[in-house]
C-alpha atoms as an extended CHARMM CRD file, in Angstrom:
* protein
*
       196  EXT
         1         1  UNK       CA            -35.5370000000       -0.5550000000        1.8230000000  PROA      1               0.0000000000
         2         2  UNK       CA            -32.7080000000        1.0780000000        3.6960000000  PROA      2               0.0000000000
         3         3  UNK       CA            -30.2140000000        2.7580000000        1.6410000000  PROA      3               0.0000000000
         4         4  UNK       CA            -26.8010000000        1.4810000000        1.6060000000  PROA      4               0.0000000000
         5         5  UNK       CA            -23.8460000000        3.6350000000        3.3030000000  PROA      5               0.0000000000
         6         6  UNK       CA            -22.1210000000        3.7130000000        0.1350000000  PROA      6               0.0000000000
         7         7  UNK       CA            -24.7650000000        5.5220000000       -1.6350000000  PROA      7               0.0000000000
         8         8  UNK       CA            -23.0330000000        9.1140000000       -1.6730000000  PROA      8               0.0000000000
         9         9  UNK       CA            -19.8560000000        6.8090000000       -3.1820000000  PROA      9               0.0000000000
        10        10  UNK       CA            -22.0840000000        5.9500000000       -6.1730000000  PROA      10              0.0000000000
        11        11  UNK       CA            -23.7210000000        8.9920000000       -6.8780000000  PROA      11              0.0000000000
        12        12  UNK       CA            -20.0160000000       10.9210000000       -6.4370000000  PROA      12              0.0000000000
        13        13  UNK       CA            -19.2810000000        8.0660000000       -8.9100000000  PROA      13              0.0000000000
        14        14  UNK       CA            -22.0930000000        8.2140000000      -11.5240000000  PROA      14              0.0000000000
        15        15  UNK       CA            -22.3300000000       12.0790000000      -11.9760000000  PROA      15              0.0000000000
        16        16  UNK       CA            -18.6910000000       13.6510000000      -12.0110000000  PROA      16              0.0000000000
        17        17  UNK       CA            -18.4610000000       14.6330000000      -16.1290000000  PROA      17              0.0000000000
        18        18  UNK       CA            -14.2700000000       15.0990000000      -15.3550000000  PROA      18              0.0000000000
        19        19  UNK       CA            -10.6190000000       14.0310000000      -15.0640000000  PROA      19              0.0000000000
        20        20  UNK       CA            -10.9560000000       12.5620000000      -11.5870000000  PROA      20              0.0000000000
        21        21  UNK       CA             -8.0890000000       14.2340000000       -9.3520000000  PROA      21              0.0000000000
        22        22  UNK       CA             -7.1450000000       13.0660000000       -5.9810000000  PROA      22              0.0000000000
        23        23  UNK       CA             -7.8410000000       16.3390000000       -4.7460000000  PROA      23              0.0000000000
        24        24  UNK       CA            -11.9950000000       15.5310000000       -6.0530000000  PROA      24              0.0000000000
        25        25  UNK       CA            -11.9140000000       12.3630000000       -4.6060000000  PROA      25              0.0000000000
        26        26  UNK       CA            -10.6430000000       13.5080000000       -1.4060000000  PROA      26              0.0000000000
        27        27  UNK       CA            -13.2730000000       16.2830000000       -1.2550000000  PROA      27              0.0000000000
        28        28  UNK       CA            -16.4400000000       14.0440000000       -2.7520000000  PROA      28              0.0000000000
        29        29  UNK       CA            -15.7330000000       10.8090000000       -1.7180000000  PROA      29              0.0000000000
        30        30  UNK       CA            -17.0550000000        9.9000000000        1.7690000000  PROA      30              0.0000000000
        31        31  UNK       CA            -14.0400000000        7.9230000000        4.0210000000  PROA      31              0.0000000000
        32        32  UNK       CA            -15.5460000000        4.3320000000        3.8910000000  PROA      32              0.0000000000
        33        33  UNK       CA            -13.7520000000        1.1420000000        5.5390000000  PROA      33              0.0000000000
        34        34  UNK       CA            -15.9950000000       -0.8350000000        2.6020000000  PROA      34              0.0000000000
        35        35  UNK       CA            -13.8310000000       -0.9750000000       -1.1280000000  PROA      35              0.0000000000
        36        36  UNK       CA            -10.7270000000        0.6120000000       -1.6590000000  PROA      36              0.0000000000
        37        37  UNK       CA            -11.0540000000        3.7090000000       -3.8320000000  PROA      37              0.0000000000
        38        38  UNK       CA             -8.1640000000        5.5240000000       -5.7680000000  PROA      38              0.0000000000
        39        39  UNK       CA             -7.4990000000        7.8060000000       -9.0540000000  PROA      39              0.0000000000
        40        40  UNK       CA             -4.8650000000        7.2890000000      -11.4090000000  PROA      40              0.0000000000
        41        41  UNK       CA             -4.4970000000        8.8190000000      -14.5800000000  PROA      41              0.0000000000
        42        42  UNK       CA             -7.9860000000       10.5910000000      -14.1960000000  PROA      42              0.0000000000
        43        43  UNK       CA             -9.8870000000        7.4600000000      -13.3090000000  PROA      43              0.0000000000
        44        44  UNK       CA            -11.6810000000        5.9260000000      -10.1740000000  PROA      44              0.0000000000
        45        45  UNK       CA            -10.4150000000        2.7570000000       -9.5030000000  PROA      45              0.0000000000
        46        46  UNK       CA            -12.6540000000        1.0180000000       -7.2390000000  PROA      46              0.0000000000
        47        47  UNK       CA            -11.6700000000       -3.0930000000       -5.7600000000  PROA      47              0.0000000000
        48        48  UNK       CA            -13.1990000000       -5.0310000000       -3.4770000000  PROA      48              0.0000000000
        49        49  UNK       CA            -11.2790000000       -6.2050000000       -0.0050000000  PROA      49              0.0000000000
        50        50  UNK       CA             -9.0330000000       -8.6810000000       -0.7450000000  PROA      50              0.0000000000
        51        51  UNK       CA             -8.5610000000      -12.6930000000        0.5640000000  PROA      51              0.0000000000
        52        52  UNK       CA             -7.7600000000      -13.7560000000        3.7440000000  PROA      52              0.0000000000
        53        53  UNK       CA             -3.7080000000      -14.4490000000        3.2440000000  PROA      53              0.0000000000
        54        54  UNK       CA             -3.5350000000      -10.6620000000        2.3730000000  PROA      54              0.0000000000
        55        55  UNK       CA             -5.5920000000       -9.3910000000        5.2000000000  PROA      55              0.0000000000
        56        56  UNK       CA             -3.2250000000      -11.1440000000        7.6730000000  PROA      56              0.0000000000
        57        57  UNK       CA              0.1820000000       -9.8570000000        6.2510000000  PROA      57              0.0000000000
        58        58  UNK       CA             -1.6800000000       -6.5380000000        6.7130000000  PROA      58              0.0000000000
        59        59  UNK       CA             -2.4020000000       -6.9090000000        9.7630000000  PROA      59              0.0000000000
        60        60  UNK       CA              0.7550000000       -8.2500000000       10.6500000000  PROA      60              0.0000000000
        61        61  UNK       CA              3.5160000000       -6.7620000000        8.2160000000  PROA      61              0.0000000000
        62        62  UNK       CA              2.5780000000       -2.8250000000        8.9890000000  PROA      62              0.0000000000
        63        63  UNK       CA              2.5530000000       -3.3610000000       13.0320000000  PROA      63              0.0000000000
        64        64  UNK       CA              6.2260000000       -5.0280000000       13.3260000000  PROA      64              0.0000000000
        65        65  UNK       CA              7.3950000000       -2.3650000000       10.8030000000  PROA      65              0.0000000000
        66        66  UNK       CA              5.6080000000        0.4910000000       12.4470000000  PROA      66              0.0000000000
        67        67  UNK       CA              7.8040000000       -1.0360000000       15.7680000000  PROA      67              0.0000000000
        68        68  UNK       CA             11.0950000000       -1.2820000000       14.0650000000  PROA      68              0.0000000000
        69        69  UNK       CA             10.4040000000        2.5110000000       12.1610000000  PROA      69              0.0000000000
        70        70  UNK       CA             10.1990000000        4.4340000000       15.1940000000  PROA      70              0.0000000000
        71        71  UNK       CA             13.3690000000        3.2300000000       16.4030000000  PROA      71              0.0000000000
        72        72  UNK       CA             14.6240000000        5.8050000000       13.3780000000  PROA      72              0.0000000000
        73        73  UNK       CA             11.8310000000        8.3040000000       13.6350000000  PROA      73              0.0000000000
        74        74  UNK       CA              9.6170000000        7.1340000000       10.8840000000  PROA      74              0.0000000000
        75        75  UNK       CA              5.7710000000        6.0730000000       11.1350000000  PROA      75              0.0000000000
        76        76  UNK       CA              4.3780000000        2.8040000000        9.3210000000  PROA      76              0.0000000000
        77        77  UNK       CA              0.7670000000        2.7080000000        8.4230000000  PROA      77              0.0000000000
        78        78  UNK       CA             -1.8240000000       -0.0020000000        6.3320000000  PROA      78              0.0000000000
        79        79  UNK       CA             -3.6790000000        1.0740000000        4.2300000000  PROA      79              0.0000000000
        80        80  UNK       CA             -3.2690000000        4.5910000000        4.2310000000  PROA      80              0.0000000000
        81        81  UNK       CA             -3.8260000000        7.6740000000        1.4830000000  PROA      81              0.0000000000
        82        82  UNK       CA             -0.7990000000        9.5270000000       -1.0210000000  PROA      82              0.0000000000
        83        83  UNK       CA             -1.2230000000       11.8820000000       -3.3530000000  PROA      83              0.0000000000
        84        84  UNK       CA              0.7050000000       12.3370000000       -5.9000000000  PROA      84              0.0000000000
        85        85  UNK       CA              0.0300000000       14.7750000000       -8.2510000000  PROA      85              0.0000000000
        86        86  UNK       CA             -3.4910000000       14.4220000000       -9.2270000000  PROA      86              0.0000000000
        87        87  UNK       CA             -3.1460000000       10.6960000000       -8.3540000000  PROA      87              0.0000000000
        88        88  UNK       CA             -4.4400000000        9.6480000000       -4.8380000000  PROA      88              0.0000000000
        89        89  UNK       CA             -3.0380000000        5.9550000000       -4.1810000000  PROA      89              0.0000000000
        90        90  UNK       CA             -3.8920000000        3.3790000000       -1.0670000000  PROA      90              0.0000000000
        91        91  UNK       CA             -0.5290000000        1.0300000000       -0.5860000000  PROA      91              0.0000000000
        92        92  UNK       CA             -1.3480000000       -2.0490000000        1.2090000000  PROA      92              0.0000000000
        93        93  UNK       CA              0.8060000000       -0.3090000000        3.8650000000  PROA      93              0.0000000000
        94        94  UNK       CA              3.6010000000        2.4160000000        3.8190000000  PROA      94              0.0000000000
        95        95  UNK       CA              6.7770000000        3.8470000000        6.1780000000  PROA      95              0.0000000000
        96        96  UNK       CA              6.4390000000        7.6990000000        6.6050000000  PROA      96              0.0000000000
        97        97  UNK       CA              9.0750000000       10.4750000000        7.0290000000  PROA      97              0.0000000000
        98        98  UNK       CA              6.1350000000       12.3830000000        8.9150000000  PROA      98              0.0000000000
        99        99  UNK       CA              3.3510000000       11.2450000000       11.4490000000  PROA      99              0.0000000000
       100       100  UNK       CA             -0.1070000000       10.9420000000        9.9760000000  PROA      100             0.0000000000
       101       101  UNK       CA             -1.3630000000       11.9990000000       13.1810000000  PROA      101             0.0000000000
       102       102  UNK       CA             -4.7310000000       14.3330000000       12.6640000000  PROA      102             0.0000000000
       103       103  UNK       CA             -4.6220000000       14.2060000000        8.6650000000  PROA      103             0.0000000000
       104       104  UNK       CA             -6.5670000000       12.3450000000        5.9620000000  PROA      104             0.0000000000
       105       105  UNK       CA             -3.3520000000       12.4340000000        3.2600000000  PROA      105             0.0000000000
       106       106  UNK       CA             -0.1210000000       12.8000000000        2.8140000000  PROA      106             0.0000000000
       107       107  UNK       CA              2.2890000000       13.8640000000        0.1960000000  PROA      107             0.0000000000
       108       108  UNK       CA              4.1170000000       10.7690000000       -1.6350000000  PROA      108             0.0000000000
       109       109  UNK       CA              7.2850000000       13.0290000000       -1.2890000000  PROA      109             0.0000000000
       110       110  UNK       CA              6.6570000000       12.1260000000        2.6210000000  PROA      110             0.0000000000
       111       111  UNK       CA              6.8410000000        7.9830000000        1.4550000000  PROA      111             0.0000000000
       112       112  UNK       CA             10.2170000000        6.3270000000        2.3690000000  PROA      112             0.0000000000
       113       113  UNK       CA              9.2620000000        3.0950000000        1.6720000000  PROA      113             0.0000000000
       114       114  UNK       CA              5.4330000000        1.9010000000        0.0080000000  PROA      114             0.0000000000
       115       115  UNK       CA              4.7830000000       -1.9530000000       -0.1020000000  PROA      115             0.0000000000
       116       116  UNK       CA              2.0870000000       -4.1280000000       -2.2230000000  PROA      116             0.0000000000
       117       117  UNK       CA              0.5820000000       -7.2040000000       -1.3350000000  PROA      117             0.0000000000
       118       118  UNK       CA              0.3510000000       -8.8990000000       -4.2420000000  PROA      118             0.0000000000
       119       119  UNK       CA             -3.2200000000       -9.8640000000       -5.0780000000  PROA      119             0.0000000000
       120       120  UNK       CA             -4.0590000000      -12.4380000000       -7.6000000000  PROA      120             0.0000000000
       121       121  UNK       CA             -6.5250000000       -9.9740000000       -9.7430000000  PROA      121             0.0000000000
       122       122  UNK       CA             -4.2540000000       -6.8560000000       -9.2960000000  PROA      122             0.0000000000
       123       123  UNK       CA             -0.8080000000       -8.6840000000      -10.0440000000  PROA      123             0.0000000000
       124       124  UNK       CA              0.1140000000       -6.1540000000      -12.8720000000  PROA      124             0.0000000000
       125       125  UNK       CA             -1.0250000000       -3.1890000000      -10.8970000000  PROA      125             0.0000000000
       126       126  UNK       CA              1.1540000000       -4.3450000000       -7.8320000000  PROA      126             0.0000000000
       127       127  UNK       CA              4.2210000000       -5.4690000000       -9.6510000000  PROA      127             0.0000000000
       128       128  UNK       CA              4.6820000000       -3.1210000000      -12.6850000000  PROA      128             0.0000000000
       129       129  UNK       CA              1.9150000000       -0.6190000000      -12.5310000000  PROA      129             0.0000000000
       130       130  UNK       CA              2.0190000000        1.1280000000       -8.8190000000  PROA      130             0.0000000000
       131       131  UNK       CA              6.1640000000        0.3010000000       -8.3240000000  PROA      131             0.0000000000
       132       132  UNK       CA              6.5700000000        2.1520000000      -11.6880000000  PROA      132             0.0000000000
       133       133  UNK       CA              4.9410000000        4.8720000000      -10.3390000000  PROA      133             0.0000000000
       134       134  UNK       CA              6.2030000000        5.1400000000       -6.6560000000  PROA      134             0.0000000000
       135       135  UNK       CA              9.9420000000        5.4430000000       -8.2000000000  PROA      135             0.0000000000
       136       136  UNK       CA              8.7030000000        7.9920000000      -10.6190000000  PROA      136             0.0000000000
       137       137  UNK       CA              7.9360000000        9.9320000000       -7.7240000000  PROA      137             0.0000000000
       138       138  UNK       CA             11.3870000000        8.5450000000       -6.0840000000  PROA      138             0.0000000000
       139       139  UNK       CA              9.9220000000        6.7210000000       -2.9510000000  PROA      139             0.0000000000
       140       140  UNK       CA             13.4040000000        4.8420000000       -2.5070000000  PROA      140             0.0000000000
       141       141  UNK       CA             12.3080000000        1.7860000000       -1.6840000000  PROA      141             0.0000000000
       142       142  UNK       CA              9.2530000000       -0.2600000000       -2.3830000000  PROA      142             0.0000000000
       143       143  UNK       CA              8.6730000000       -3.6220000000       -0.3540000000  PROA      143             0.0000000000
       144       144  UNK       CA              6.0680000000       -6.6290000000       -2.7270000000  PROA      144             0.0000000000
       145       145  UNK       CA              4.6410000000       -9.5710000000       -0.4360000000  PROA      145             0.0000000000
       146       146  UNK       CA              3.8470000000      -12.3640000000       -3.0430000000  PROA      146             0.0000000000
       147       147  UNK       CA              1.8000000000      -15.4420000000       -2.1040000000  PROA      147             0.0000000000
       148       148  UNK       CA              2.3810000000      -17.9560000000       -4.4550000000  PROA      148             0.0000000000
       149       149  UNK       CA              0.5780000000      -21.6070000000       -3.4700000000  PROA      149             0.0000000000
       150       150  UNK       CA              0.4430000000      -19.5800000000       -0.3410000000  PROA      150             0.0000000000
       151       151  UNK       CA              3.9880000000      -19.2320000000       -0.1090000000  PROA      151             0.0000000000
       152       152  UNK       CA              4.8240000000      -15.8850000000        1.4440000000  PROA      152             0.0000000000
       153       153  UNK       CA              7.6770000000      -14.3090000000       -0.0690000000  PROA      153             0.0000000000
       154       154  UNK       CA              8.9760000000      -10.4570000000        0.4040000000  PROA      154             0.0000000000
       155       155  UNK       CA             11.0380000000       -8.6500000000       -2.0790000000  PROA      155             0.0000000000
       156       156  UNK       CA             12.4700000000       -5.1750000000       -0.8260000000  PROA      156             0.0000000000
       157       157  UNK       CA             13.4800000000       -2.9330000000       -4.2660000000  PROA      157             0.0000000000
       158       158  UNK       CA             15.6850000000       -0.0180000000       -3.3880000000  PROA      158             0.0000000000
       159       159  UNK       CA             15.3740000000        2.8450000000       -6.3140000000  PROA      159             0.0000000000
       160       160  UNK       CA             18.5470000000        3.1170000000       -8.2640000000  PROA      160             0.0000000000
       161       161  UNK       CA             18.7360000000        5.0460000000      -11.5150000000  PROA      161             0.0000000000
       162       162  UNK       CA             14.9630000000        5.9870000000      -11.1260000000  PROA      162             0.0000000000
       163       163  UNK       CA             13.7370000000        2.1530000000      -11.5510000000  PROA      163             0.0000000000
       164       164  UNK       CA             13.5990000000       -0.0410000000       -8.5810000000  PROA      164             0.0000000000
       165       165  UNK       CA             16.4430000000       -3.1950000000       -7.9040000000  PROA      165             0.0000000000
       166       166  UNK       CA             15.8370000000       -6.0730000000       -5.7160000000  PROA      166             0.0000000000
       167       167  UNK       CA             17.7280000000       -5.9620000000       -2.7320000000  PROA      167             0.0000000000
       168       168  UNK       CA             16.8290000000       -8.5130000000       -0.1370000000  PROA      168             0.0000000000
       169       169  UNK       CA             14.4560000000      -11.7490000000       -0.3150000000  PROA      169             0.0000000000
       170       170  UNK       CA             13.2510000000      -14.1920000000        1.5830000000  PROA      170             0.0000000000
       171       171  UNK       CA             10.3610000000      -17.1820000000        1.4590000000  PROA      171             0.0000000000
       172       172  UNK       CA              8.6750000000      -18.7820000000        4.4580000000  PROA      172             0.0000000000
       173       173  UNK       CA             11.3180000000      -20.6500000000        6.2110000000  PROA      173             0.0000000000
       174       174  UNK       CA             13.9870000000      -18.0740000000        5.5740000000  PROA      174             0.0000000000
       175       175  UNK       CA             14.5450000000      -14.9200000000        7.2900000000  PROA      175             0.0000000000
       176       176  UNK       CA             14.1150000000      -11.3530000000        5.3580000000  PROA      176             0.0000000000
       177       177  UNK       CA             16.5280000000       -9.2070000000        6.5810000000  PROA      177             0.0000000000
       178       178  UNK       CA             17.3600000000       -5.6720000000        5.9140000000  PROA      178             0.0000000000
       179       179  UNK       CA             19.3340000000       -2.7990000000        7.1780000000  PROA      179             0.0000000000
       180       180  UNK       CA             17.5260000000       -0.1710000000        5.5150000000  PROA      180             0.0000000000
       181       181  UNK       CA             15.7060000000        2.0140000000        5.4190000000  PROA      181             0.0000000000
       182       182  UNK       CA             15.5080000000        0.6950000000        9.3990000000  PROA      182             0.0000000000
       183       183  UNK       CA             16.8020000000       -2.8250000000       10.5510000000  PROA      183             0.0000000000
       184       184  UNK       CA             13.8800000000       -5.4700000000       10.9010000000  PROA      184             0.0000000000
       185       185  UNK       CA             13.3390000000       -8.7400000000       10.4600000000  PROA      185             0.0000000000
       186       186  UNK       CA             11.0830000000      -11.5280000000        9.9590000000  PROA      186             0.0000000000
       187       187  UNK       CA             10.1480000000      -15.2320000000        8.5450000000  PROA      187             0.0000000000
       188       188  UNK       CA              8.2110000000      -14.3270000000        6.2690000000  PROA      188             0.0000000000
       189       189  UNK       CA              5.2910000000      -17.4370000000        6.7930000000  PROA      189             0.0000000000
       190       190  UNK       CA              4.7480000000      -15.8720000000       10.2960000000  PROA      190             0.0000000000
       191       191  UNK       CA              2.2810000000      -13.6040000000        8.0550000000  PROA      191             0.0000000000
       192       192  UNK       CA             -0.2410000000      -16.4670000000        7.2170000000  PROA      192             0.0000000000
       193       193  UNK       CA             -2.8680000000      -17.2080000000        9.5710000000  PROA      193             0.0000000000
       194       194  UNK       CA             -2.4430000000      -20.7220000000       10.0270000000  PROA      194             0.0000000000
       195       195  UNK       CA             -4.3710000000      -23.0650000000       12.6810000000  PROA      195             0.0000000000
       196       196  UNK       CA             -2.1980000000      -25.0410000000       15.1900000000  PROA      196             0.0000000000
């Protein structure tokens, strides 16, 4: 039987007796495009890709921001790694002060705005756990794309008083809207995948 490719992920995994740091995981974990892997708090949180709805906003949603970012000089990316402190995170996609050009991390400090697609097993981690977080390390704004009844909705927070405050939303059939961080635009059901 063939091993699997995820093998060294397991045995990284399995016989680590400490704190996990992002710094570890960096350095142990192989770069995999199978689950998602992160540390917070000292732990390895692994999760499976998720449904279909999400992987077209994140497709979608981080190309027509990366467009409307470099207008202003910043860089959007899916999927990509932060550390912060000892915690390494993966935001469903984030706007960057910096390029990520040649590097396997950057520095949350670097974050201007990190954005969660809401997933229905990870709804607390996406809309208390990781925002909480992201304005404790003063990303100013954090952008949530919700699919209820498959419903796409965006919420952009802007950080105010070190907690985050809705500023703009929209649902499919309206238009989201926003002047900051960079002007862009969109309705937000032109995210779903949907046959004609």
């Amino acid at each position: 039987m063939a091993v699997p490719a995820y093998a060294p992920l397991l045995e990284a995994l399995w016989t680590l007796n400490e704190p996990w740091t992002a710094e570890l995981a960096l350095d142990l974990l192989p770069e995999t495009n199978g689950p998602k892997v992160e540390v917070f708090r000292g732990s390895v949180i692994v999760t499976p890709r998720a449904g279909f709805d999400h992987q077209a906003a994140e497709r979608e949603l981080p190309y027509l921001l990366h467009r409307a970012a470099r207008i202003v000089g910043l860089w959007a990316y899916p999927e990509c790694n932060i550390v912060s402190g000892d915690n390494l995170f993966i935001p469903d996609f984030a706007v960057l002060r910096c390029s990520g050009g040649g590097k396997t991390f950057v520095s949350i400090a670097e974050a201007v705005l990190l954005g969660e697609i809401v997933s229905r097993g990870n709804r607390r981690k996406d809309i208390i756990d990781r925002p909480r977080e992201y304005a404790a390390a003063g990303v100013p704004y954090y952008l949530r794309v919700d699919f209820r009844n498959r419903v796409p909705a965006l919420v952009l927070h802007e950080l105010a008083d070190g907690e985050y405050q809705p500023l703009v939303a929209a649902a499919a059939g309206g238009t989201f809207a926003i002047k900051e961080p960079f002007e862009f635009s969109i309705n937000p059901e032109d995210l779903l995948d949907e046959e004609d």
